[in-house]
C-alpha positions in Angstrom: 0.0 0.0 0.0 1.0 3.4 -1.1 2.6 5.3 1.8 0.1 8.5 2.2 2.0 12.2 1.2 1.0 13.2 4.8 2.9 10.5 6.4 6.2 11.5 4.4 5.8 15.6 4.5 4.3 15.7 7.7 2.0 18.8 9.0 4.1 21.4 9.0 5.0 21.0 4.7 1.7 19.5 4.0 0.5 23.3 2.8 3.7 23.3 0.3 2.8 19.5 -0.5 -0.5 20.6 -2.3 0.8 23.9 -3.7 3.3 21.4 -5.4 0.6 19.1 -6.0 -1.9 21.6 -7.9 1.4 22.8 -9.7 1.1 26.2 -8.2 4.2 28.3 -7.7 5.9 28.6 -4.3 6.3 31.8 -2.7 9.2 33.3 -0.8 8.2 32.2 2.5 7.4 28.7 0.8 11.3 28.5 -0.3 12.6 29.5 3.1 10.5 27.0 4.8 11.9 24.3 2.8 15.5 25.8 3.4 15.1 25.8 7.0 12.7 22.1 8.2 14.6 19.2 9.4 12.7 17.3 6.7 14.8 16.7 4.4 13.1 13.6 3.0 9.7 15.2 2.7 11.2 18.2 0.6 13.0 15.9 -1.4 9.6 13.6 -2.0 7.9 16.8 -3.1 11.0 17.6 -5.7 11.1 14.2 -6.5 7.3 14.5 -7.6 8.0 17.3 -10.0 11.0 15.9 -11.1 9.0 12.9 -12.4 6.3 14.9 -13.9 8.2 16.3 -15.9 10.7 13.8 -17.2 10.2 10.3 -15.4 12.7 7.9 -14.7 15.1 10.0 -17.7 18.0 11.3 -16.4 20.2 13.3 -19.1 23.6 13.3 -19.8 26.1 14.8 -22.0 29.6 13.9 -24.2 31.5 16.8 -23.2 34.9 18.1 -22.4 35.7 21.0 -20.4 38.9 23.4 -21.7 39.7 26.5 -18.8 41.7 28.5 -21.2 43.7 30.8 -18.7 43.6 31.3 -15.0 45.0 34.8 -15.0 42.1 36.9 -13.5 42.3 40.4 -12.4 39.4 40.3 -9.9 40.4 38.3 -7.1 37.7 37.3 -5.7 37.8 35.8 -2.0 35.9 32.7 -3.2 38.0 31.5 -5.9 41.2 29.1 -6.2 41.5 29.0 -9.6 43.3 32.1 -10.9 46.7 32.1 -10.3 48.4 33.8 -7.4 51.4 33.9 -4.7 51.2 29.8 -3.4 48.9 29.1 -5.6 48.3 27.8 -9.4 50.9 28.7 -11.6 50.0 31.4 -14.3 49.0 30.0 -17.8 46.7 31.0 -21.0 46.7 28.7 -23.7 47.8 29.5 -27.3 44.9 27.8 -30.1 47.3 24.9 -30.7 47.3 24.6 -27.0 43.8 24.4 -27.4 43.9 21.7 -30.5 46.2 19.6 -28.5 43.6 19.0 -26.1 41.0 18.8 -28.3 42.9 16.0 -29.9 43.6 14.5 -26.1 40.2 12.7 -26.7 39.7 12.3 -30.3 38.2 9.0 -29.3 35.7 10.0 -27.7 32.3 10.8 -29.1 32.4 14.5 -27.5 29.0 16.8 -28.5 30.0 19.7 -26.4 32.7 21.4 -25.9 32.4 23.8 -22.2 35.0 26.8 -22.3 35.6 29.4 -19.6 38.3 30.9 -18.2 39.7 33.8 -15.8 39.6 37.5 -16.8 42.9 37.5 -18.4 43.3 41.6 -19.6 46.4 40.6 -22.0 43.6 38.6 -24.1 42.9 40.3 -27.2 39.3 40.3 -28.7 40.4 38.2 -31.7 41.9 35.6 -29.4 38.5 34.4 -28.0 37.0 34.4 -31.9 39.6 32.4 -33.1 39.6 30.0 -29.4 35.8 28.8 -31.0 36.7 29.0 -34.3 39.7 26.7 -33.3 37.2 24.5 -31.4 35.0 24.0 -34.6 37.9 23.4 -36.8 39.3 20.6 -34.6 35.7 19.4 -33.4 33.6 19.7 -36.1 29.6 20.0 -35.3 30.4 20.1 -31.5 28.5 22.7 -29.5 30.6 24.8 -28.4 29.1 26.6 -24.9 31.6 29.4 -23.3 32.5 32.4 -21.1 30.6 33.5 -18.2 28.7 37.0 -18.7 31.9 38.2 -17.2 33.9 37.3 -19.8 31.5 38.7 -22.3 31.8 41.7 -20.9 35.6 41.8 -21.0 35.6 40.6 -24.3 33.6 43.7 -25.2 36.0 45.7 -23.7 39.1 44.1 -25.5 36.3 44.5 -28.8 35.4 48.5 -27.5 31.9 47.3 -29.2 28.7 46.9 -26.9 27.9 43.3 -25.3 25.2 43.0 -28.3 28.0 43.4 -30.6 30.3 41.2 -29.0 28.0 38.1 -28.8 26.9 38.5 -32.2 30.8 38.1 -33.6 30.8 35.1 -30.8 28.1 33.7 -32.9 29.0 34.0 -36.0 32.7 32.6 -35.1 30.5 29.2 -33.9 29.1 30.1 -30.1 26.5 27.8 -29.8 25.1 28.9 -25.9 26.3 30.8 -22.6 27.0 28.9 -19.6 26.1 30.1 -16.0 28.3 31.5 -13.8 29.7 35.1 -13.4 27.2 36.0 -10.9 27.7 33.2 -8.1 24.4 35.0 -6.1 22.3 37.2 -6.7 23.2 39.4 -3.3 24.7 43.3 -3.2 25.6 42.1 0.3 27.4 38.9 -1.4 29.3 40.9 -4.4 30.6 43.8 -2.8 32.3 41.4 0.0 33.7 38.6 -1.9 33.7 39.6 -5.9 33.5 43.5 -6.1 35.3 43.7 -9.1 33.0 41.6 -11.0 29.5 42.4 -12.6 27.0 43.0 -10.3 23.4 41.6 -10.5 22.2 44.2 -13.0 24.6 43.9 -15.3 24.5 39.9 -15.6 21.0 40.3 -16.2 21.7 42.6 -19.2 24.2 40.3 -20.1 21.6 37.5 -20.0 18.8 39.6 -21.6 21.2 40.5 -24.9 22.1 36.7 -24.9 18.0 36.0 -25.5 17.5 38.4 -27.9 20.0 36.6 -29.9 18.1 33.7 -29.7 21.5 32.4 -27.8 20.2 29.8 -25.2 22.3 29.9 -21.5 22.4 28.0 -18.5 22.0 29.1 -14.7 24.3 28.8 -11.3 24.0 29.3 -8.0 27.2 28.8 -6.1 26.3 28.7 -2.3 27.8 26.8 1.2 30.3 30.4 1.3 28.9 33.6 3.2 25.1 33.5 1.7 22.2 33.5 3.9 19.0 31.1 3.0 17.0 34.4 2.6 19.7 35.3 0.0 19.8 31.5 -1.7 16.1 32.0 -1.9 15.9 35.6 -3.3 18.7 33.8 -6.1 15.9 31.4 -7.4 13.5 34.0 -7.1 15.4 36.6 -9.3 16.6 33.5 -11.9 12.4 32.5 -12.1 11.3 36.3 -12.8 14.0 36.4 -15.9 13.1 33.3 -16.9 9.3 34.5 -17.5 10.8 37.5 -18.7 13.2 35.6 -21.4 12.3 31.8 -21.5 15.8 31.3 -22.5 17.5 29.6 -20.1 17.7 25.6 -20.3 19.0 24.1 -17.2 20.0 25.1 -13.3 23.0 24.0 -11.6 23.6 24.6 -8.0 27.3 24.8 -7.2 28.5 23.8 -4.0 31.4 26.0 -2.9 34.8 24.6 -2.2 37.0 26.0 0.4 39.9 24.8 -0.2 43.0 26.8 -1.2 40.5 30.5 -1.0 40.3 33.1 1.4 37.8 31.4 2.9 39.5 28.4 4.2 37.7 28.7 7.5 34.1 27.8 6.1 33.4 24.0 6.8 32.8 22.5 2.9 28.9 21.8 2.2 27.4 18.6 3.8 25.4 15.8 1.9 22.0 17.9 3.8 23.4 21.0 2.0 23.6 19.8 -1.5 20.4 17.7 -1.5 18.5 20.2 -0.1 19.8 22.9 -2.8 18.9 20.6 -5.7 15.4 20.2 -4.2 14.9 23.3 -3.5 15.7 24.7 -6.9 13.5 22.2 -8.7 10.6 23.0 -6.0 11.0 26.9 -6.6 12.1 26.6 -10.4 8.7 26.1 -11.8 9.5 27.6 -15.2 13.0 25.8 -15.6 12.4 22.4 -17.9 15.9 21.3 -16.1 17.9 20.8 -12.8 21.6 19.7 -13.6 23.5 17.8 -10.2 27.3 18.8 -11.2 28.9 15.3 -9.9 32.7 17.4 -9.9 31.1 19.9 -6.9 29.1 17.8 -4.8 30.4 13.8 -5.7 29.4 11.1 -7.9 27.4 9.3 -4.7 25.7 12.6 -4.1 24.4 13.1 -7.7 23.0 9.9 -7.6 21.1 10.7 -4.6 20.0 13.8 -6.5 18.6 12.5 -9.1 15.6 11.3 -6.3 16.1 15.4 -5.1 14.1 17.3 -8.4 18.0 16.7 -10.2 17.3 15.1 -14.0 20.3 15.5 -15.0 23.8 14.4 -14.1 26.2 16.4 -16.5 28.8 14.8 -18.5 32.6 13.4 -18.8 34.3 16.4 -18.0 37.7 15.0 -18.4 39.9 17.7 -17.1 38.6 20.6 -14.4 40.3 23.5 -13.0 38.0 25.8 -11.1 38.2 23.5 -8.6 41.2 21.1 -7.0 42.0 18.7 -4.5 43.0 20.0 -1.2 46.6 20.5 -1.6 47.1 19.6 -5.1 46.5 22.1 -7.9 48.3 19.4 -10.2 45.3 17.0 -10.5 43.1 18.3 -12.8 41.7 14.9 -14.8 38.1 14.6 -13.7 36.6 12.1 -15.7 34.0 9.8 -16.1 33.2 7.4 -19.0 30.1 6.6 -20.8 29.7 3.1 -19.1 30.6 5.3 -15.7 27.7 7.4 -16.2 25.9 5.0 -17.8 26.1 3.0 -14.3 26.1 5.6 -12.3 22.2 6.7 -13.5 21.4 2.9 -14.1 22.5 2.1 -10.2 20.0 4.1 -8.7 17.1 3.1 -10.7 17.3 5.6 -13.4 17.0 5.8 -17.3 20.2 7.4 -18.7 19.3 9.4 -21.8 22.4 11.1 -23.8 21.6 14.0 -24.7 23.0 17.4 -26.9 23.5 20.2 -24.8 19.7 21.3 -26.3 18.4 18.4 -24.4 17.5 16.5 -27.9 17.8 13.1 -26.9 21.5 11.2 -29.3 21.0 7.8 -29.9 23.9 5.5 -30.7 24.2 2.5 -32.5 25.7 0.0 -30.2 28.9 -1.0 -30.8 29.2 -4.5 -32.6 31.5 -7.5 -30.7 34.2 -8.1 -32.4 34.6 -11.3 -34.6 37.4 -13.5 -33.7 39.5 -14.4 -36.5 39.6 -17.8 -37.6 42.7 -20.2 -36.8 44.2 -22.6 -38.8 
């Protein structure tokens, strides 16, 4: 016998429970409600429900490789380990056949998408980033190519002296194919002018991310969090990504980021817990109502813990990575391969009762032909 909703949400969720139930959107006080009960399980049933609504037992994954082309970056901010500095990652930006070398690092892999971003790296000229996709397309013919943050957009328009519109339209004619998230962390004043002042504040990513529609140029969302963010400012985040989503309808997918201590000027915070990162891909998918897609970035909060999301409102798992240099291993900023395989993620979905779908990073569903055994050769 079904277990009743009641039983699993209890009385002081069961209000939320029908909201989600009548597919009516949460309010402010909803999200902070869910944020803040010990009941974990019952928010993630209620996630879990939506999750399935929308796309079943599919989880989604993609072919992709990841290429971080410099980690010079002249706006420090307190959260980062990536760019390089004093103890820290050596300096590098990488010259296009850099880039090809890469590219041809996994030529045997079946890569659709190709994700690019990098620090702000003033010494970059404008041409530099046309030619980096141009490069991408010539060595990786028909991949999507998916790069730079709205920060990066920005400073390419600098380096260009041409506005953002401008900008992105060269982007797109050189082969961009969509924006990922990032460049904003959180939506909080509070949160930009104490760890990433030098950055673009929530104003200007949103007119980065408005130009980007009008182009008809699809983009993902973020939400870093587990740094200095309150839950009232996580939940004004989802709040402010839901109103430009009805405003633009152009974003495809939210990722929540859990923040990584290690090796940033905030050393002292304690790194997110399994509660934290369940809770934030639950969350998001409750709050999210206009969002066809909650991504569960296996590199930020664990292979174990994706696979938990994807019974949290997460429908999809991300990809192969390969190599990943926003964040390291405590200690070492040498190991960089992050990788899984498609029979890794294949398993990984399939272990926990999913359906792994492959996907393109437009969500159209790929399907292979499977590979035939090979015929042993006769003997004698």
């Amino acid at each position: 016998m079904p277990v009743a909703p009641e039983r699993i949400v209890g009385q002081d969720l069961i209000d939320i429970y029908r909201k989600v139930d009548a597919g009516q959107r949460l309010s402010f006080e909803d999200g902070m409600r869910l944020y803040q009960t010990p009941n974990l399980t019952g928010v993630g049933y209620m996630a879990n429900l939506v999750r399935e609504r929308r796309h079943g037992k599919k989880t989604y994954f993609v072919a992709n490789q990841h290429i971080n082309y410099t980690n010079i970056c002249n706006k420090f901010c307190k959260f980062c380990s990536f760019y390089a500095k004093k103890g820290g990652p050596e300096p590098y930006e990488m010259s296009l056949d850099t880039v090809r070398e890469r590219l041809s690092w996994h030529r045997d892999v079946d890569i659709t998408e190709v994700h690019m971003v990098g620090g702000i790296n003033p010494r970059l000229p404008y041409q530099y980033y046309l030619d980096l996709i141009k490069t991408v397309k010539e060595v990786r013919p028909g991949v999507h190519v998916k790069a730079f943050t709205a920060v990066e957009i920005t400073e390419i328009a600098r380096q260009g002296k041409c506005t953002v519109e401008q900008a992105l339209a060269d982007l797109i004619e050189a082969g961009l194919d969509s924006l990922p998230g990032g460049g904003i962390e959180i939506l909080s004043d509070r949160v930009h002018q104490e760890l990433f002042g030098k950055k673009l504040n929530g104003d200007e990513w949103k007119e980065v991310a408005r130009a980007a529609a009008k182009l008809g140029l699809r983009q993902y969302a973020t939400m870093l969090y587990g740094h200095i963010e309150t839950l009232e400012e996580r939940v004004s985040h989802l709040i402010q990504l839901r109103e430009l989503q009805d405003e633009t309808q152009n974003f495809l997918t939210m990722t929540p980021l859990a923040f990584h201590p290690e090796k940033t000027e905030l050393e002292h915070i304690a790194t997110p817990t399994g509660d934290m990162d369940l809770r934030g891909i639950a969350v998001t998918r409750l709050m999210l109502d206009n969002f066809e897609h909650v991504k569960s970035f296996w590199i930020m909060n664990t292979a174990p813990i994706t696979q938990q999301a994807l019974w949290y409102g997460a429908d999809d798992a991300d990809g192969f990575v390969h190599e990943y240099e926003i964040t390291y291993n405590e200690g070492d900023f040498g190991n960089k391969k992050q990788v899984l395989t498609r029979s890794n993620m294949v398993k990984l979905i399939e272990e926990v009762d999913r359906i792994p779908i492959e996907r393109d990073s437009l969500y159209e569903e790929i399907k292979r032909e499977p590979k035939k055994p090979l015929i042993p050769l006769a003997v004698g």
